[in-house]
C-alpha positions in Angstrom: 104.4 125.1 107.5 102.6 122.6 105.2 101.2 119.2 105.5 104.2 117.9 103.9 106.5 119.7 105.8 104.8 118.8 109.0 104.6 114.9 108.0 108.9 114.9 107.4 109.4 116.7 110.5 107.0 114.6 112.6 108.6 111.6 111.0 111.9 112.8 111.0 111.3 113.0 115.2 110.7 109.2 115.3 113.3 108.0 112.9 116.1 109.8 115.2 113.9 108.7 118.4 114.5 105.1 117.0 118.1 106.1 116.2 118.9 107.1 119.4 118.0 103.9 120.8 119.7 101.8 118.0 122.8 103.6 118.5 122.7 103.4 122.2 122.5 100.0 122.3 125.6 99.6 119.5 127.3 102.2 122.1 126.7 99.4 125.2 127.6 96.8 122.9 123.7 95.5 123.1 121.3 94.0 120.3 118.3 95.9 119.5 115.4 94.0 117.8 112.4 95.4 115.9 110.5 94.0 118.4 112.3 96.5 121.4 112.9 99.0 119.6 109.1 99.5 119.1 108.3 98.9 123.0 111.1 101.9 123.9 109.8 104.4 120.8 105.7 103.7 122.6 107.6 103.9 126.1 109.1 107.2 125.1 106.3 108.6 124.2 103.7 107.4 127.0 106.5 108.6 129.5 106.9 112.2 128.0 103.1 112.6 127.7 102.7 111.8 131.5 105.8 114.2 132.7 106.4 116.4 130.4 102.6 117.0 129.2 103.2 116.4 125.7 104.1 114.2 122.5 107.7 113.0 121.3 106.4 112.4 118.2 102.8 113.3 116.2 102.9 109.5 114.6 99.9 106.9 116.1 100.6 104.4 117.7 98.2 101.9 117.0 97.4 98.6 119.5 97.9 95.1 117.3 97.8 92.1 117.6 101.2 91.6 119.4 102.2 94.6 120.3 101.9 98.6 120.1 103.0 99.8 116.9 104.6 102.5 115.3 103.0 101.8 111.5 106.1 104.0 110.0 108.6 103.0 112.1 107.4 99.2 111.5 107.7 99.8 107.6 111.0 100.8 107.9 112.4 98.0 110.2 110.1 95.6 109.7 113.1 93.4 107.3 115.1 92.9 111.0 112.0 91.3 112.6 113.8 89.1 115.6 117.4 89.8 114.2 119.4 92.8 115.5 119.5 96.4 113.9 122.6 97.4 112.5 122.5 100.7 111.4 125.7 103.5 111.2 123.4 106.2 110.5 123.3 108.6 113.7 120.3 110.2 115.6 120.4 114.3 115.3 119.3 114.9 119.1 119.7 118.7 118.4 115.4 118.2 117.5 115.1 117.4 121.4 114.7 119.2 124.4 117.1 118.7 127.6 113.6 117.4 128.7 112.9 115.1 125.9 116.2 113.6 125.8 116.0 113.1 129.7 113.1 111.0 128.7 114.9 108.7 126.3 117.6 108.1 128.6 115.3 107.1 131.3 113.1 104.9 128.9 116.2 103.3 127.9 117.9 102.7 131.1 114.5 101.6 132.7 113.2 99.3 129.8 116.6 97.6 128.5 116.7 95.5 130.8 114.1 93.7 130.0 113.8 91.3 127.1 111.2 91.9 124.5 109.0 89.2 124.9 108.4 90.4 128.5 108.2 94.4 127.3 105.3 92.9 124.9 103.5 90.9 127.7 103.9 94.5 130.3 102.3 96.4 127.4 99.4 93.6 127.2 98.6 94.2 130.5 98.5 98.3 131.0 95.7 100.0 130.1 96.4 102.1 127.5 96.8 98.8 125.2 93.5 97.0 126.5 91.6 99.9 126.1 92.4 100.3 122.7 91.7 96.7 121.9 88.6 96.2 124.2 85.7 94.3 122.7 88.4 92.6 120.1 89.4 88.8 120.0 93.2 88.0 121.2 94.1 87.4 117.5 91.7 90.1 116.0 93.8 91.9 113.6 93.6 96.4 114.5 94.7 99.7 113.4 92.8 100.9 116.6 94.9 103.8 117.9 95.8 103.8 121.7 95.0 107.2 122.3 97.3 110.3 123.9 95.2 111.1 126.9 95.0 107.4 128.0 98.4 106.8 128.3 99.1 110.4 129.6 96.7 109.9 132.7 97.5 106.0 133.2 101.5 106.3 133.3 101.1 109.8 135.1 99.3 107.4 137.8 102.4 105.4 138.3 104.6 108.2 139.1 105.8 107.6 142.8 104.9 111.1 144.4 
């Protein structure tokens, strides 16, 4: 497989990651921000690295300002800022595992509940995001990446055994 090939199909995971979750909200008859929707793609993925011992999706996330970002997934909804996602396009879950779409279900009956603004202050206070912004002002812009292992270990830790 080339590069190219490997960029589309890593790409092509988090695009349908998103979708899923825009067209489960549209299914409950919820809004989905940009805002959420990146807070459930970094939840996805910090959730299947500590169960499942391995990534969703081979994009960084990186730890800025205001939240954890998805750069390509930002680019691409970025326009809808606060205002809901509409979207008719459909997520292909035939890409996931029964395991992997466990995960999103879980993410997104687990984090929906919550609005974004307090998704964005949880993820300002876990590890994973201070770590990656340590020795940085509270407004210092970063493309710092919050790294695999660091989420893998800290959300394995708050698995109820």
């Amino acid at each position: 497989m080339n590069f190219l090939n490997m960029f589309w199909s890593d790409t092509n995971k988090l695009f349908n990651i998103a979708l899923f979750f825009i067209e489960k909200s549209r299914k409950d008859w919820k809004k989905i921000n940009h805002k959420k929707l990146q807070k459930l793609t970094y939840y996805a993925q910090a959730w299947n690295l500590a169960i499942n011992n391995k990534k969703l999706f081979n994009n960084n996330i990186e730890a800025w300002v205001n939240w954890p970002v998805v750069p390509e997934l930002y680019r691409e909804y970025r326009s809808y800022w606060y205002m809901d996602i509409s979207s008719t396009k459909s997520s292909d879950l035939s890409i996931f595992n029964k395991d992997e779409i466990k995960i999103l279900e879980e993410v997104y009956k687990i984090y929906w509940v919550y609005e974004s603004d307090y998704l964005v202050w949880l993820t300002h206070n876990e590890k994973p995001w201070l770590e990656a912004r340590w020795e940085l002002e509270e407004s210092e812009s970063s493309n710092n990446i919050i790294k695999d292992e660091v989420m893998k270990d800290y959300y394995k830790s708050k698995i109820k055994k």
